[in-house]
C-alpha positions as CSV (number, residue, x, y, z in Angstrom):
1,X,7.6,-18.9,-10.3
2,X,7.2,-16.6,-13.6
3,X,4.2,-16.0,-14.7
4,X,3.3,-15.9,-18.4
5,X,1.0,-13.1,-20.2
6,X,0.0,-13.3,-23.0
7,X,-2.7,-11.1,-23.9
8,X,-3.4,-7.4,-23.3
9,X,-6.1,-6.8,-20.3
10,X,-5.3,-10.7,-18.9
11,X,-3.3,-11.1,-14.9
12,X,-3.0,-13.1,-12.7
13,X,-6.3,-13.8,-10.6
14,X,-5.9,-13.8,-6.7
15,X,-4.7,-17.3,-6.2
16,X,-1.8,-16.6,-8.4
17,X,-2.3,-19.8,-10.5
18,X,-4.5,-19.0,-13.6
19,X,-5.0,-16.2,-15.7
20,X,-8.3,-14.0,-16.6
21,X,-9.2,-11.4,-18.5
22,X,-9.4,-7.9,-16.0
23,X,-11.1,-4.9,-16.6
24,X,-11.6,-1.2,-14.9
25,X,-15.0,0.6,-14.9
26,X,-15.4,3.2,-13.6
27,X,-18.4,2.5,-11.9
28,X,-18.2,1.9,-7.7
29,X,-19.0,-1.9,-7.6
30,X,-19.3,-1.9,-3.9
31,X,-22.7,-3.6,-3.5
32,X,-23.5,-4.2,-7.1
33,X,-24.5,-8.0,-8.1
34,X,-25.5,-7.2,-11.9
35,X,-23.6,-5.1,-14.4
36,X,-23.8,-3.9,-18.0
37,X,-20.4,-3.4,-19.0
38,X,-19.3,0.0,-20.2
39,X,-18.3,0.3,-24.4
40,X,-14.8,-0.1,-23.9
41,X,-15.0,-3.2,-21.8
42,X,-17.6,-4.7,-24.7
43,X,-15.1,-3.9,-27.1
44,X,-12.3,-5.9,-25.2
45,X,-14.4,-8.6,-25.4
46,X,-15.4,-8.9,-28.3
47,X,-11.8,-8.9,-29.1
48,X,-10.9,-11.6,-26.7
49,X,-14.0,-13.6,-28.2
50,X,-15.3,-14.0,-24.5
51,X,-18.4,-16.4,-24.3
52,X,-21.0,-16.2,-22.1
53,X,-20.2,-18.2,-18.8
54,X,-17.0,-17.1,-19.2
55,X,-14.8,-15.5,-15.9
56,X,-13.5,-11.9,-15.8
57,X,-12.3,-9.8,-13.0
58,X,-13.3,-6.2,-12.4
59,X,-11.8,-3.3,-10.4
60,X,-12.7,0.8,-10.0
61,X,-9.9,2.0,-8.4
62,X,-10.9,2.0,-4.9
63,X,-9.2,-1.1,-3.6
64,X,-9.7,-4.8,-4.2
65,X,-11.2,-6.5,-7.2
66,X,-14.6,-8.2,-8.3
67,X,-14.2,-11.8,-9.4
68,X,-17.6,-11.5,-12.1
69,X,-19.3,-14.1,-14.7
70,X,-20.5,-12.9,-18.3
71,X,-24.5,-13.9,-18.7
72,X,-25.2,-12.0,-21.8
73,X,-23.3,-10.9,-25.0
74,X,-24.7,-9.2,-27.5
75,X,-23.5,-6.6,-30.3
76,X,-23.5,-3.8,-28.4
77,X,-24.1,-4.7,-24.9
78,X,-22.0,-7.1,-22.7
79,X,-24.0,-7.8,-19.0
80,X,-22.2,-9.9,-16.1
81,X,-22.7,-11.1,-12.8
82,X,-20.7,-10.2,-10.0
83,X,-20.6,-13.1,-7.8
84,X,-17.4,-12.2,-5.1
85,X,-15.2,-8.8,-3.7
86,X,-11.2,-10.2,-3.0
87,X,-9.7,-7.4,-1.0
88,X,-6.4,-7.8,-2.7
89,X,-3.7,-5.0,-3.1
90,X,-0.5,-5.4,-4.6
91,X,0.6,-1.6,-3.9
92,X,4.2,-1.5,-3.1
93,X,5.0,-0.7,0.4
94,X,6.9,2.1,-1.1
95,X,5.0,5.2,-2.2
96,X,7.3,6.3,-5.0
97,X,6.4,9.4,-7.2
98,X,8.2,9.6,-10.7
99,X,8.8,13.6,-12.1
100,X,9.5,13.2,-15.7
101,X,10.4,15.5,-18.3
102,X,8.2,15.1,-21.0
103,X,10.3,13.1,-23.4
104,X,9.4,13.0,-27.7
105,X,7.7,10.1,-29.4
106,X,6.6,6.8,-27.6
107,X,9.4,7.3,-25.0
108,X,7.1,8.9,-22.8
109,X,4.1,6.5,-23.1
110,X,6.9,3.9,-22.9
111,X,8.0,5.2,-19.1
112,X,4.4,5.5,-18.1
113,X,3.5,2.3,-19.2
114,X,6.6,0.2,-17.5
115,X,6.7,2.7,-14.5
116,X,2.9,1.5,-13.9
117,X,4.3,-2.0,-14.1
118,X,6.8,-1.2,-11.5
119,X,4.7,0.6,-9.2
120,X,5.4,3.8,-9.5
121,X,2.2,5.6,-7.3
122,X,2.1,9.2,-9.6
123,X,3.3,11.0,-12.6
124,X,4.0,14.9,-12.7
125,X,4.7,15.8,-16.6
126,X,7.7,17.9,-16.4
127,X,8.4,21.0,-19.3
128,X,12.0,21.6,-19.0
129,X,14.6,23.6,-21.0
130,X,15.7,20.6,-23.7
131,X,12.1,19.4,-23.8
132,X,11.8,18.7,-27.5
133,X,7.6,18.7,-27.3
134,X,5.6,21.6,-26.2
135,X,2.1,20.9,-24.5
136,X,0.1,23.6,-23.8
137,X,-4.4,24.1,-24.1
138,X,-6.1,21.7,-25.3
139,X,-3.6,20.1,-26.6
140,X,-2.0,19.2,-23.2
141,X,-5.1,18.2,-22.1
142,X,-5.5,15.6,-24.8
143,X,-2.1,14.4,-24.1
144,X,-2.9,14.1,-20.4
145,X,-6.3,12.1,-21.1
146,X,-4.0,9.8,-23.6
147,X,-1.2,9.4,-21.0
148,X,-3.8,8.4,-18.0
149,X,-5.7,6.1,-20.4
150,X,-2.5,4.5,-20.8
151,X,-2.0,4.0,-17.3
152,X,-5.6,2.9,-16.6
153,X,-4.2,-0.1,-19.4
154,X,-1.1,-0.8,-18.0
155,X,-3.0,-1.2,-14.3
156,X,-5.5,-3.9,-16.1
157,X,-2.6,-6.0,-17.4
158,X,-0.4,-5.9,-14.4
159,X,-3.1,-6.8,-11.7
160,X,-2.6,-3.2,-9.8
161,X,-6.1,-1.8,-8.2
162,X,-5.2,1.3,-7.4
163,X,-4.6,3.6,-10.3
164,X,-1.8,6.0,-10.4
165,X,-2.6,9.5,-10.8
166,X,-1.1,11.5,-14.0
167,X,-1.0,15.1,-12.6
168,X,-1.0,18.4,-14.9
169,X,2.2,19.5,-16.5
170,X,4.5,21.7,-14.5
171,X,7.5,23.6,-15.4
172,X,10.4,22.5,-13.7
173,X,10.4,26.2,-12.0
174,X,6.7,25.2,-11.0
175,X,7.7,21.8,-9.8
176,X,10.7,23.4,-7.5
177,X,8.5,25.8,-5.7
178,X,6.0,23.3,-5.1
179,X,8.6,21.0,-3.0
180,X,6.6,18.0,-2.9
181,X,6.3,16.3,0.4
182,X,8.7,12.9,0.4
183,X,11.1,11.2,2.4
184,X,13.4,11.1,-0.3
185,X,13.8,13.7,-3.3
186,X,16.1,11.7,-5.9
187,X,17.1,13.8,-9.1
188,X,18.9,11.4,-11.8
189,X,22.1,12.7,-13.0
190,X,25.2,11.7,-14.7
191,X,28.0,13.7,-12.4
192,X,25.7,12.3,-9.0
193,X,27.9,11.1,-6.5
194,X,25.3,9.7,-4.5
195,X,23.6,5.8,-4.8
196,X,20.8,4.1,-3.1
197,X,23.4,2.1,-0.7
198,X,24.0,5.4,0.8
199,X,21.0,6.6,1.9
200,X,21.0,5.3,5.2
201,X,17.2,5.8,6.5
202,X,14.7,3.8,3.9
203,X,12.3,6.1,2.8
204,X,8.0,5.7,2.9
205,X,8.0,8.1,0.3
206,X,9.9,9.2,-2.5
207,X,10.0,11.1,-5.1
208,X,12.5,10.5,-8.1
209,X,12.9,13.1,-11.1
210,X,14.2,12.1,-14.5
211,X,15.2,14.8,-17.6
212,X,14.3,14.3,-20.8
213,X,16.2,13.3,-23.7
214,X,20.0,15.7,-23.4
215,X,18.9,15.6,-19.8
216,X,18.7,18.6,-17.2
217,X,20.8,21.7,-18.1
218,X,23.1,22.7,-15.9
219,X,20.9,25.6,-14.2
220,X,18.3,23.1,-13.6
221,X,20.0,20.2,-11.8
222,X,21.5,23.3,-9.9
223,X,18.3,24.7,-9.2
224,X,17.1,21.1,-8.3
225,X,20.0,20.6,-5.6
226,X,19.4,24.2,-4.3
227,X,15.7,23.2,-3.6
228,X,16.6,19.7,-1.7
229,X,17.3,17.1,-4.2
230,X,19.7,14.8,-3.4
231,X,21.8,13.8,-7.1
232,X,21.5,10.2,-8.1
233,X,23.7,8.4,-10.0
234,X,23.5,4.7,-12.2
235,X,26.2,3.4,-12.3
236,X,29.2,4.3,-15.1
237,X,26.9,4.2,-18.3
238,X,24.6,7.2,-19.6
239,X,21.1,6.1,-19.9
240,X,18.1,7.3,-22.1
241,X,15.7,9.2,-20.9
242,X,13.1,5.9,-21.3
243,X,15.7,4.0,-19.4
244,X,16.9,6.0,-16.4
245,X,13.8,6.4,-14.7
246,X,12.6,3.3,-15.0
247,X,16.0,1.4,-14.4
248,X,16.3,3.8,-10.7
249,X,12.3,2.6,-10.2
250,X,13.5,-1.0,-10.4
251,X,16.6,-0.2,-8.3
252,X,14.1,1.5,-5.5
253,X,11.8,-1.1,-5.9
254,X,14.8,-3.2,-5.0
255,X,16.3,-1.8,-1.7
256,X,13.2,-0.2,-0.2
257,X,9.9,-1.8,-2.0
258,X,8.6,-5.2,-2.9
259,X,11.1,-6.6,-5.3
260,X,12.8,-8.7,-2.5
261,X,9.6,-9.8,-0.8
């Protein structure tokens, strides 16, 4: 059955038959009964026009969520009772880590967004050589606190309690040496040879690593294969760099997660 949402911070509630309005705090709720709603939260609803008596669900990242009741709603204060914990996940059974090169404009908020949607587990930034946007300072930090509240966003629409981790930015140099641990290191590329129907043993844990927009130079897809990455390839078409990663995360999802379940 699909599911229909239509408003940002709403999902689907644990019985999979209405829809509520969900939040993150980042509060532990373990053990809490009443709540005063952090600014952010107060702002959503006051957006949503919630009323008091009204439903909401709550989670903090640690697993499960809270199924919570508004009791009071004022200006600048929004207080709830938290009436019930539903130990619910909807992880993937695959633990899939997504290296991308830091790509221009909203492409990259784009692939973070969608990529929490399809349950990609973490983010590592990449700077490689055709990287059109430089981070570096304070000015990568601000990108990284934009990028993870974006995840923390995508998360409260698509009913995930677990929140993906957005890890600093890396060269791609930086990201070889570290040779991240994975049953699978998939690196996208156009002259691949390789496709998931040949990779005989499904993998726990992959990693998958996407260039940005002119993809990987030549030295760096070399470098990559040197190190232990296996060349992927889509099919016969060249993909953006918004697309690819995000069209191999559905294909993943696919043959070794939970989009057959």
């Amino acid at each position: 059955m699909q599911l229909q949402q239509n408003k940002q911070n709403t999902a689907i509630t644990t019985d999979f038959q209405h829809t509520m309005p969900r939040f993150f705090v980042a509060t532990p709720l373990a053990g809490l009964r009443l709540l005063s709603l952090p600014d952010h939260v107060v702002r959503h609803v006051q957006v949503l026009r919630l009323k008091e008596g009204d439903a909401i669900t709550l989670f903090d990242g640690r697993g499960g969520e809270y199924q919570a009741t508004l009791t009071a709603i004022a200006k600048r204060d929004v207080d709830c009772d938290i009436s019930r914990f539903d130990n619910v996940g909807r992880e993937s059974p695959l633990w899939l880590g997504l290296a991308q090169a830091i790509s221009s404009g909203d492409r990259m908020e784009f692939t973070l967004q969608k990529g929490v949607e399809m349950g990609v587990s973490v983010f590592q930034p990449l700077m490689t050589e055709r990287s059109i946007v430089k981070l570096a300072g304070d000015r990568a930090d601000k990108r990284l606190a934009r990028w993870q509240e974006i995840i923390v966003s995508a998360c409260e629409q698509c009913g995930r309690n677990t929140i993906p981790e957005v890890l600093p930015i890396l060269t791609l140099k930086q990201w070889l040496s570290a040779k991240p641990d994975g049953d699978a290191h998939l690196v996208l590329s156009p002259l691949g040879t390789q496709r998931l129907a040949d990779i005989a043993t499904a993998p726990v844990r992959a990693w998958l690593m996407a260039g940005p927009e002119g993809g990987l130079s030549a030295a760096e897809e070399a470098a990559a294969i040197a190190g232990g990455w296996t060349p992927l390839k889509l099919g016969p078409r060249i993909l953006r760099t918004e697309t690819a990663a995000l069209a191999a995360a559905a294909a993943m999802q696919t043959v070794w997660g939970d989009y057959g379940a």
